[in-house]
Each structure stands twice: as C-alpha cells, then as structure tokens.
C-alpha positions as a Markdown table, in Angstrom:
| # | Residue | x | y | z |
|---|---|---|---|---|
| 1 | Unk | 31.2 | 21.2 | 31.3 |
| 2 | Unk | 28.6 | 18.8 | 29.4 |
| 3 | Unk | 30.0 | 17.1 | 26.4 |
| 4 | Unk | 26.5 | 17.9 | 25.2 |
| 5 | Unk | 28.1 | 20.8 | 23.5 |
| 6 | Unk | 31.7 | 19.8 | 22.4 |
| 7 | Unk | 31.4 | 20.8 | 18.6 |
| 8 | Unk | 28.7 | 22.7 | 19.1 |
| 9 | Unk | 28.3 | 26.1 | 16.5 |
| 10 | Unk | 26.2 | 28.1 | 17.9 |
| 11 | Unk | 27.4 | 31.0 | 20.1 |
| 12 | Unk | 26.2 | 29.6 | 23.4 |
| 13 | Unk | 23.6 | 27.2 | 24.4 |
| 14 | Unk | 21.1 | 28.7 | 26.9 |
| 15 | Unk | 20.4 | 26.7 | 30.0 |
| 16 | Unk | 16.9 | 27.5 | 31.6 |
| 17 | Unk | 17.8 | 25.2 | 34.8 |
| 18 | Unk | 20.2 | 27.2 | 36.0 |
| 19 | Unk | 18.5 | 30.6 | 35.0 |
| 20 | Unk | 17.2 | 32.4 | 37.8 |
| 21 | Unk | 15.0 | 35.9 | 38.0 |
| 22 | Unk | 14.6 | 37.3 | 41.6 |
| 23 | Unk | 13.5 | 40.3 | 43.2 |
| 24 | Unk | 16.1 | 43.3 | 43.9 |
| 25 | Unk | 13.5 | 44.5 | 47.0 |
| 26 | Unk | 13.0 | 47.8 | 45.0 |
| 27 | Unk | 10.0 | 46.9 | 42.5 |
| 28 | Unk | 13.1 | 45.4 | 40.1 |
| 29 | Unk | 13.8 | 41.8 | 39.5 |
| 30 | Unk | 17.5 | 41.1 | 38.3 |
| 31 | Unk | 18.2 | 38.1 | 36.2 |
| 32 | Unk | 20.9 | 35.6 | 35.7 |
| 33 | Unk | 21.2 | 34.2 | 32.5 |
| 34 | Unk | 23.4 | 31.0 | 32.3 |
| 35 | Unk | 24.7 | 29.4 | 29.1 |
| 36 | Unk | 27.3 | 26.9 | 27.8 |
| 37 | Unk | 29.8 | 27.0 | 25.4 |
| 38 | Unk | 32.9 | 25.0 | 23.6 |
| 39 | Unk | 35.4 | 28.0 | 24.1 |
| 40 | Unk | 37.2 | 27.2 | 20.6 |
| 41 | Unk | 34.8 | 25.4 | 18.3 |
| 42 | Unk | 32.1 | 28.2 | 18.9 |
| 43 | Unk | 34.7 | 31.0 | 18.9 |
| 44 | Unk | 35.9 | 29.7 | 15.5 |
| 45 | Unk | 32.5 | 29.1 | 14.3 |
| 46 | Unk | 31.5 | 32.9 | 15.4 |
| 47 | Unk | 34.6 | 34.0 | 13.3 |
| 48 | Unk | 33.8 | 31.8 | 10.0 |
| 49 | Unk | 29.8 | 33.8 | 10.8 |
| 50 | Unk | 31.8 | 37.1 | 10.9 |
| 51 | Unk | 34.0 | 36.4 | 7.5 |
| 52 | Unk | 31.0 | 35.2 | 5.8 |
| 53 | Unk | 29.1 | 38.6 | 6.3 |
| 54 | Unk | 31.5 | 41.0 | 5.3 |
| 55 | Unk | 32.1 | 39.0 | 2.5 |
| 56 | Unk | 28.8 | 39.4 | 1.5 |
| 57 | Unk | 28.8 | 43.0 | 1.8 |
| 58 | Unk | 32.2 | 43.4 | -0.1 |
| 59 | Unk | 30.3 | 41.5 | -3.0 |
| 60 | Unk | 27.1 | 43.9 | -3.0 |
C-alpha cells in the first residue's frame, strides 16, 4: 500500500496504471478498475459524509 493515501478522505483513489480494458473475444471489452484506499480513515470519512446528509434532510 502507498503512504500516498494514509489520511486520505476520499472514498478511494483511482489508479490509471494499473487499470486495464481488454477484449472478452465476443465484440465485449471487460475492464478492471483498480483503486487505493486507507481502510479506516476513508471508511470513517464516508460515514461523517453519510451523517452529514441525513442531517441535512432531517433539517429541511
């Protein structure tokens, strides 16, 4: 894991080096999509996100 993303809030970072699109062989390409995370930091971060908009809509 890259400590580029230790404390990291966002859900995931995307990583277009390691993303890959190739042909199935039946006219359909399949992708694999790879992206990092910090496991607790973003999972917390995710949850404050979550609090923070049903709070809003309890409010409205």
């Amino acid at each position: 894991v890259s400590s580029d993303i230790v404390g990291m809030t966002y859900g995931s970072l995307f990583d277009a080096t390691q993303t890959m699109a190739l042909p199935t062989g039946d006219g359909n390409t399949e992708v694999q999509v790879v992206s990092w995370y910090d496991n607790e930091n973003s999972y917390t971060s995710q949850m404050v996100r979550t609090i923070k908009y049903f709070g809003k809509l309890l409010n409205k």
